[in-house]
N, C-alpha and C positions, 0 to 999 in steps of 0.2 A: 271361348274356353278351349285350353289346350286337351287334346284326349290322348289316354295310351292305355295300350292292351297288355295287360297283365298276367290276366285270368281269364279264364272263358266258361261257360256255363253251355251246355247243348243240351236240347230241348230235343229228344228222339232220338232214339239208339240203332238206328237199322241201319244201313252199310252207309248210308253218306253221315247219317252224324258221327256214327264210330270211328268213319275215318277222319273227321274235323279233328274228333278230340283226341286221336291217338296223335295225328299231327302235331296238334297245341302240346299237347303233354312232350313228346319228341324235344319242342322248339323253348323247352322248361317253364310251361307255366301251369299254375294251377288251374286244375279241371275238372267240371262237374257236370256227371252226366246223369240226363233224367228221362224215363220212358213208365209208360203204361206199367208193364210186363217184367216182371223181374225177372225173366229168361234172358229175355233181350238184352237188360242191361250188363249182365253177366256175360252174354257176348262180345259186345263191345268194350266189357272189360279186357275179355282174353285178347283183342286186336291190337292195344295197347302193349310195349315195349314194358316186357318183364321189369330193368331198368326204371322205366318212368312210371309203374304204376304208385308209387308213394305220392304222384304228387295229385292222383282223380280218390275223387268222393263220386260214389254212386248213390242213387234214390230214385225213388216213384215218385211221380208226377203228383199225384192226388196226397201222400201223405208228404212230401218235400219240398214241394217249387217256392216254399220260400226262401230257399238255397238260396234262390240264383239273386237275393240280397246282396252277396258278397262277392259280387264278379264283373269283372269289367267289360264284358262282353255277354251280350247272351243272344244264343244261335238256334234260330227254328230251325227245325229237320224232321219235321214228323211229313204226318202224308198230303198230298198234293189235292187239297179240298177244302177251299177257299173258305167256308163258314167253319170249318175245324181252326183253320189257321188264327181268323179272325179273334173266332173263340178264345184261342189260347193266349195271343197276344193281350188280348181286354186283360186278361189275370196278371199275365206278367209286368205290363204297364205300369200300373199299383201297386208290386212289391221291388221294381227294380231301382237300383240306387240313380242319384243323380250322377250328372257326368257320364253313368254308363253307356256302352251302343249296341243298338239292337237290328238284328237280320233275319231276314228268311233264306234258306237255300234253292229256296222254290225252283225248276228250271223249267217254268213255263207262265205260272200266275202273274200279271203284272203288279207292280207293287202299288199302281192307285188306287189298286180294287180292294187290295191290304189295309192302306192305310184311309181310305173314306170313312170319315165319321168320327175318327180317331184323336184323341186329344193334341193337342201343340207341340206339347215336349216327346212325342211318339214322333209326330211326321217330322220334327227338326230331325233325330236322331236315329231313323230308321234307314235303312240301306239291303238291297238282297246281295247278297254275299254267296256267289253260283262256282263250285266245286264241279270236278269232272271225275266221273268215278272211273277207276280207282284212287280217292284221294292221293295216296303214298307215291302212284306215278304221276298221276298225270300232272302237267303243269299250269294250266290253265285255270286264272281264278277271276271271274267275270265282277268286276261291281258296278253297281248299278244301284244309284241315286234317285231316290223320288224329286217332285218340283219342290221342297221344302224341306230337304234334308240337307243338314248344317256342311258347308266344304270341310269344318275341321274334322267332321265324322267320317267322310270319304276319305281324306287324308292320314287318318288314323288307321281304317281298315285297308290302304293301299300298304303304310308302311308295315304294317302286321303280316299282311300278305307277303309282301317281296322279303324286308328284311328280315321278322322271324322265320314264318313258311317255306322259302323259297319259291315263291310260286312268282310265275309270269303274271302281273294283273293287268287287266283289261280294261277298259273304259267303256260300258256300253251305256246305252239308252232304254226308258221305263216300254219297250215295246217284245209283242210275240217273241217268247225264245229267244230274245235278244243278239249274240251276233252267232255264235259258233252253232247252237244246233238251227237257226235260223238257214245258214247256208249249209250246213253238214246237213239237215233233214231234208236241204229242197234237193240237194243229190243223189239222195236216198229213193224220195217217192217220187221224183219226177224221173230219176233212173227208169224206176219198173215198169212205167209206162211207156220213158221213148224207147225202153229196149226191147217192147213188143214186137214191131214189126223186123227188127233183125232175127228176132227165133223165128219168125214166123219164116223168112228165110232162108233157116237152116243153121244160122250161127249157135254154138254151141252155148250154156251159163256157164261154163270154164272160161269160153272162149271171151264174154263179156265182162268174166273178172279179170282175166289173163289182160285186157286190154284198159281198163278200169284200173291200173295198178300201179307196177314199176314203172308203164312209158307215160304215165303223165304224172308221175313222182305221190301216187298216192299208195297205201300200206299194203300187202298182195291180199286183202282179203276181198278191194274189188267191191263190187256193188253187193252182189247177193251174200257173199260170206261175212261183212260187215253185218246187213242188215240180220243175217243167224246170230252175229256176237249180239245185239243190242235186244230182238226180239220180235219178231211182228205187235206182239201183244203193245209192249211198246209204239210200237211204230204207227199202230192205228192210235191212239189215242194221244199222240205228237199230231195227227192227220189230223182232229175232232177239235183239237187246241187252235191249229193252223184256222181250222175252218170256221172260226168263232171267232178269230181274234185278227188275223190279217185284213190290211186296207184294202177295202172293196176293190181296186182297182189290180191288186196285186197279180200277177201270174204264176205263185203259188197255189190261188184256186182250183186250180186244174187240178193240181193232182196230190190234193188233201185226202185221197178214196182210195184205195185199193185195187186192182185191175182184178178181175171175177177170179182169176187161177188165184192169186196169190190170199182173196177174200176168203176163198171158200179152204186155203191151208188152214190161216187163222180161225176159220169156224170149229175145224176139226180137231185144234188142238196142237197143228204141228207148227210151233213157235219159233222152232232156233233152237241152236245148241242146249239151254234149258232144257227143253221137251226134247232131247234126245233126238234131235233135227229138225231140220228148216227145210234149206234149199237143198242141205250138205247132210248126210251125216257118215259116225264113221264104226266098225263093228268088228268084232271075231268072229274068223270061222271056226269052226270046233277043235282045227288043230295051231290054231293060234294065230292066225296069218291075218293081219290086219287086212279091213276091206270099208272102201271107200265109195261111197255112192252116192247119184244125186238125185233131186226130183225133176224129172223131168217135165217142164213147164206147156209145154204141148201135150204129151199124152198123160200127163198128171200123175205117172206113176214113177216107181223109181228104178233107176239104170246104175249099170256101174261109172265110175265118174272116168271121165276123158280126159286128155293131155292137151291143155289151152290152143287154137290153130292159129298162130304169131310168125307163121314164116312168111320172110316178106315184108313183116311189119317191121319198122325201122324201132330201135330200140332208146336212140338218144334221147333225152329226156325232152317231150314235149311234139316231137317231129311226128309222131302220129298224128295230130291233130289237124294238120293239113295236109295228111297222104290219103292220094286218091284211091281207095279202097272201102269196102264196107267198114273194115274197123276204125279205118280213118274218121269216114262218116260217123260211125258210133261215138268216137271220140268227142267231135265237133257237137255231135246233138247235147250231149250231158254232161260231158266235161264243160267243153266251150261255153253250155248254156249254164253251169254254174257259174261260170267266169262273168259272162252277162247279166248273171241277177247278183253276183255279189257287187259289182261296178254299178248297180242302178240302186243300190240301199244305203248310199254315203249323199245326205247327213241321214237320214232317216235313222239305224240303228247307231252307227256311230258318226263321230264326228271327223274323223280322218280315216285313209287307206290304213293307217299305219297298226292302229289296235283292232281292224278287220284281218290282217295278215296276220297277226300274232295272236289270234282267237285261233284260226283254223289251222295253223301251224301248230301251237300249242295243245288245242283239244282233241285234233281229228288228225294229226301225227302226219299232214303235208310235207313234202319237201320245201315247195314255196307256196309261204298266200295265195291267193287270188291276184292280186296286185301285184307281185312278187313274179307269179308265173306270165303273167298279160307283158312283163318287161321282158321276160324269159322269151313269149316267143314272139315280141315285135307288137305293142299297141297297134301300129299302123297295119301292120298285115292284118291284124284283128280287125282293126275300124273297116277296113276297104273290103274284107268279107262280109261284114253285116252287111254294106249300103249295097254291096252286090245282090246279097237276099230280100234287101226291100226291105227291112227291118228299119227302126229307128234306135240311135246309139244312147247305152243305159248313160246315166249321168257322169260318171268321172268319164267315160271313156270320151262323152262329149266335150268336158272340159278340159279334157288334154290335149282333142283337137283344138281346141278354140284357142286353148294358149299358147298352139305351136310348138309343141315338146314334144319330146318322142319317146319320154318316158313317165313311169309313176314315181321313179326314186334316182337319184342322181349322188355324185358325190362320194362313190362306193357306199350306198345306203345312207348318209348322215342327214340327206334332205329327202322330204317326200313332197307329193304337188296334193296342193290344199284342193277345196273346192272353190275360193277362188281361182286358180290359177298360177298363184304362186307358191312357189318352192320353200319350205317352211324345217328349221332345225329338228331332227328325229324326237332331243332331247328335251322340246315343250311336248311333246303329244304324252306317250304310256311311260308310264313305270316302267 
């Protein structure tokens, strides 16, 4: 059965479904949106393009959801609790049309836990369809197939996504967090751990965003200022997901917790920019003069904020990473060491280097992939430092030794190297 998206129906009003449907409505299709709460929907009205609002129908869930009869799409977006989800779907199953496709936006739940138990024509045609918020920027649109959903269903919401939306999509697999916050999270919380014993040495939290940033082509917000944009609140309960659902064997385990300073912020309510600071925050003085302060992770309290200490450090993109210095060091531990777990998770989350580079490019606003950057600064420099540390090499990086290439991507980018070993057209792998 050939499928195409026309319409779309979203199921929950809060900022990621407001932003699906303002999208859709944007990309001219008819849109219908439905929540609990008629405040809510009324928000996600007003998100919607003054222009495009003739083309969305609003309602309540309880007196409406037989709406979503008449839509060629219908998109869960409510909250991230797996017997709610359930719940909602059994309802919608039974009144949605044939032919239609259905998703969750979940960015954590896997979709077997969704779809167990679930009748036939649900697991053919179900898919999670994983947005990065802010829908309207970001580019990044994750889809992800159960073991029994139809290829025409995949194929429909990839060309929905690229062709109407504009969005990058992604190819991932039914696992944890699937690719992007899979490695965006393990940089996050395994940061705050290995960045321990540098404060403990005196390095400044400027200093470890300052280093965390521009020289290894990641956004200047750096470790800790990232994790104030997205939340601690957040961020532990990405930890409690991680620690539930990752392969026992995983080296994410570690650092699925918290370090005791950073636990006991989030005990107290200081989340991140939200909560009026995190790591960072910023303030008037009484005769206007902005001020800038941080929390100081050693004596717990707060200090005025510092000017990053980067002299010395080489600036070219990536040349920190093997400069002999503490932030060098720093660099290698968390940077390098994401670069080593995103090379040990191909096939596991996906199935080529290629739609892992274009997850964290596209969601977490990289200069280069993981893959991308490992070409950047020399695979073999890379190989020859782990085996120096007595580590064992994650999987592609083994498989590029083994195939005798000296690269992940050849050809100015048009081929990438498989898991076997061979070098494979860009143009089969992502959207």
């Amino acid at each position: 059965m050939v499928r195409s998206i026309e319409s779309v129906a979203v199921i929950g009003a809060g900022t990621m479904g407001a932003g699906i449907a303002a999208a859709s409505a944007a990309a001219g299709c008819r849109v219908l949106i439905l929540d609990m709460n008629e405040d809510t929907v009324e928000a996600a009205l007003q998100q919607v393009a003054e222009e495009d609002r003739d083309l969305v129908v609003t309602g309540l869930v309880d007196a409406d959801l037989e709406a979503v009869s008449g839509y060629d799409w219908v998109c869960e977006a409510i909250v991230e609790d797996l017997s709610v989800k359930r719940n909602l779907f059994s309802r919608l199953e039974e009144i949605r049309k044939d032919g239609s496709v259905i998703s969750s936006n979940t960015s954590g739940i896997p979709l077997r836990q969704i779809s167990e138990g679930m009748p036939q024509r649900f697991r053919s045609d179900v898919a999670i369809t994983h947005f990065f918020n802010p829908v309207k920027v970001m580019r990044l649109f994750e889809l992800v197939p159960g073991d029994e959903t139809d290829q025409e269903v995949i194929s429909a919401f990839a060309e929905f996504g690229s062709g109407r939306l504009g969005k990058g999509v992604v190819h991932a697999k039914d696992t944890v967090n699937f690719i992007g916050n899979r490695i965006g999270c393990f940089f996050m919380l395994s940061g705050l751990h290995l960045a321990k014993p540098f404060l403990a040495d005196g390095m400044s939290q400027e200093t470890i965003d300052g280093v965390l940033g521009a020289p290894i082509g990641l956004p200047p917000t750096g470790l800790y200022g990232l994790i104030d944009l997205i939340g601690l609140d957040v961020m532990e309960l990405v930890g409690k997901n991680l620690a539930a659902n990752l392969p026992d064997a995983d080296v994410g385990h570690e650092f699925t917790s918290f370090p005791d300073a950073e636990q006991r912020m989030h005990d107290s309510g200081q989340l991140g920019r939200k909560a009026g600071g995190g790591f960072y925050r910023q303030s008037k003085t009484p005769d206007g003069e902005r001020l800038k302060e941080s929390f100081d992770l050693a004596s717990e309290d707060w200090r005025d904020a510092q000017t990053p200490h980067l002299e010395g450090v080489p600036m070219e993109l990536g040349s920190i990473v093997f400069h002999d210095s503490p932030e060098g060091e720093l660099a290698w531990k968390i940077f390098g060491g994401t670069l080593k777990y995103a090379a040990s998770l191909v096939p596991e989350i996906a199935d080529d280097v290629l739609n892992i580079d274009n997850a964290i490019r596209w969601g977490f606003n990289w200069v280069h992939g993981p893959f991308e950057m490992l070409d950047h600064l020399g695979p073999r420099r890379v190989i020859d430092r782990i085996r120096a540390e007595g580590e064992e090499l994650p999987m592609m990086l083994e498989v590029l030794d083994k195939a005798g290439v000296g690269s992940f991507y050849r050809d100015q980018g048009r081929e990438y190297l498989g898991i076997d070993g061979e070098y494979h057209p860009v143009s089969s792998s992502a959207d």
